[in-house]
C-alpha angles and dihedrals in degrees: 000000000000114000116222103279105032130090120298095008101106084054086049094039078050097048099050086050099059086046088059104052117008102094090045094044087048105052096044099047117000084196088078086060104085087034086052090047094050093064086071102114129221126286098232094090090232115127099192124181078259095060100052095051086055092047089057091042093060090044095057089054087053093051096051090046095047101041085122096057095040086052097046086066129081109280116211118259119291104237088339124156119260090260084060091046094047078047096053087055108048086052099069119080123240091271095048090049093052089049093059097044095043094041097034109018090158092062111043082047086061095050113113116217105027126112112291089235088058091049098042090046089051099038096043091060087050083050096050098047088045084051092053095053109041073052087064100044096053100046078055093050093045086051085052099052118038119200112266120246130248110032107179122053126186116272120253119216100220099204090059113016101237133142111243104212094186098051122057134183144191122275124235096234084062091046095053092050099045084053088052092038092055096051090053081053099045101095086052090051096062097042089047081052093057092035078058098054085049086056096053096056109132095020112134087347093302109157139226121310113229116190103210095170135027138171145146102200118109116350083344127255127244135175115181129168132184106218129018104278088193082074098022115125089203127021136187128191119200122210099197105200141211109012092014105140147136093277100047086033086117097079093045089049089051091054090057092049095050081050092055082047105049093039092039079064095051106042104084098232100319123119132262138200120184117190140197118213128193099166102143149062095266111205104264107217117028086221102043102033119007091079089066116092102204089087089067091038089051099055104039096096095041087059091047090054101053082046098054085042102057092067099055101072097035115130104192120107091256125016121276126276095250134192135181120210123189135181130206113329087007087075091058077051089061109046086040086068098041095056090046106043148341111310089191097206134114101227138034114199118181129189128193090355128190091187137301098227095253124081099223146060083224093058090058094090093244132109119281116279091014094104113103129193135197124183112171126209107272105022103139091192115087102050091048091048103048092089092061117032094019123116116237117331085016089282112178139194096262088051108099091220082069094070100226127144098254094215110203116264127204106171123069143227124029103294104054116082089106107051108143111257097016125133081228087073102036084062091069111041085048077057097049099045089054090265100118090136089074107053122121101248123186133253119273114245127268104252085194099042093097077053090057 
């Protein structure tokens, strides 16, 4: 069966479409027909970004048409857990199912606590019509806005004045387009980034993708694992922090994917699902925004959601061994949901953390001695960060008051925890397969060496 995106699934998504609701739709009103009809594709077997925006567009028109029979059927649970929510949906029958996820795709891939495959089949056709048309927006913005020309000058040496013939740069009319050029392309940017996770399935063993969230308002949403975490026998969730959104999605994605690698390696035969989730409004500048709490506190409930969610559907004979790992503001995210409510996970790992709002490892809602903590040489972060996002006393996570497991850490600055090959990341993926007794720690501090 075609997958959203690729060719012949808008014809199938179509299709099923018309199965589902044709005879109802008929019957109550024989006016949806031809609307029903006109969502048949194309027969060239080519799904465009064109395509796409027309598919939703029809879709759209079926919907409107068919608002009576959408709200005949069950509706998922108003502010209900995400047992209501897995209940809801057992609860429909196939045709009703297909219904939802052909007539309202956005909002059954938003739905905590229902099967990954549901999510990702839902969520990958939103990601294909959002694709279609950024596409188009950007083919108008390039039409708009022609690239300048030249764009090379003669360089000018500035001590003397003279024009340099053998050495060119670029002019700053260029320079201000190409600027302008790579924002309107930013959104494509990030869904080229998942479609490119899709791509790499099978390369060196990696596993299926599976897009569990999805969403261009705002900065953009985006939820992508790599595995199934409903039959996962370990499973990490990563919080990015300050500047994470859908057009720079592709790092955070990558750092997922090192973490599957490296725990993949270490899981002795037992499966692994490692998932990025940028599920949140990020702060968007480090200086502007970063030192404001309400982002942690935001998207708190949204974390503890996905969390909760993740158990419900789970088809193993005990829950997953679940960890969540946050960077930077995502470990003020963190601690944000664990001292509002219940985080439901087994490990906490933080990397290059400012605070996490409480002032101790055993006010993070996991068991005693599972928080980990990782601060580089050279990460700036976490001391600048301690007066505003620190416990009591600005007590951060690296503070040994603080009561973490201080995990050895051989790269440096803030950004690399997840270099390829570093102990750094090996830490972590020994934490999220349940191997936390053989981590590297390091070494307590030498309560004489100012005496020294």
């Amino acid at each position: 069966m075609a997958r959203p995106g690729e060719p012949g699934t808008a014809r199938f998504a179509a299709d099923r479409l018309i199965a589902a609701a044709l005879k109802e739709a008929t019957e109550a009103d024989e006016k949806w027909a031809p609307k029903l009809r006109a969502l048949k594709a194309d027969d060239d077997l080519t799904v465009s970004d064109k395509d796409w925006v027309d598919a939703s567009s029809d879709t759209k028109g079926v919907t409107e048409a068919g608002k009576k029979y959408l709200d005949s059927l069950p509706q998922p649970p108003k502010n209900g857990s995400t047992k209501d929510n897995a209940e809801w949906w057992k609860g429909l029958t196939a045709e009703e199912q297909t219904a939802w996820i052909s007539m309202r795709p956005d909002s059954v891939g938003a739905i905590d606590g229902l099967p990954a495959t549901v999510r990702d089949e839902a969520n990958r056709t939103v990601l294909a019509e959002a694709h279609g048309v950024a596409q188009g927006e950007y083919d108008t913005w390039l039409k708009q806005h022609p690239e300048p020309s030249p764009r090379y000058q003669p360089y000018i040496d500035p001590y003397t004045g003279t024009i340099m013939k053998s050495i060119s740069v670029e002019t700053q009319e260029w320079k201000d387009w190409e600027e302008s050029r790579k924002s309107a392309h930013k959104s494509l940017d990030g869904m080229d980034a998942i479609q490119n996770r899709f791509d790499a399935t099978g390369t060196n063993g990696l596993p299926d993708a599976y897009l569990l969230g999805f969403s261009t308002e705002g900065d953009g949403r985006a939820i992508v694992a790599n595995g199934n975490p409903d039959t996962a026998d370990h499973t990490a969730v990563y919080v990015p922090g300050t500047t994470a959104d859908l057009g720079s999605v592709d790092g955070n994605i990558n750092r997922m994917v090192n973490v599957w690698h490296a725990a993949d390696v270490k899981a002795a035969g037992q499966s692994v699902s490692t998932i990025t989730w940028l599920g949140y409004d990020a702060p968007d500048s480090v200086v502007k925004d970063a030192p404001f709490e309400h982002y942690a506190y935001d998207g708190a409930p949204e974390l503890r959601n996905f969390m909760d969610g993740l158990d419900v559907p789970h088809s193993g004979d005990a829950p997953a061994h679940t960890t969540v790992i946050a960077h930077s503001y995502g470990t003020n995210l963190v601690g944000a949901a664990a001292e509002t409510g219940h985080l439901n996970a087994d490990d906490v790992v933080l990397a290059g953390s400012p605070g996490v709002k409480v002032s101790g490892a055993d006010e993070m809602d996991v068991p005693k001695g599972h928080v980990w903590n990782e601060e580089a040489d050279g990460d700036a972060v976490p001391d600048l960060g301690r007066w505003g996002h620190g416990g009591d006393r600005f007590v951060i996570p690296s503070d040994p008051e603080f009561g973490a497991n201080q995990l050895t850490t051989d790269t440096e600055g803030h950004s690399g925890y997840w270099n390829e090959n570093s102990q750094s990341l090996m830490n972590q993926a020994l934490v999220v397969v349940g191997k936390g007794d053989e981590v590297e720690l390091k070494p307590p501090p030498d309560p004489w060496s100012h005496m020294r």
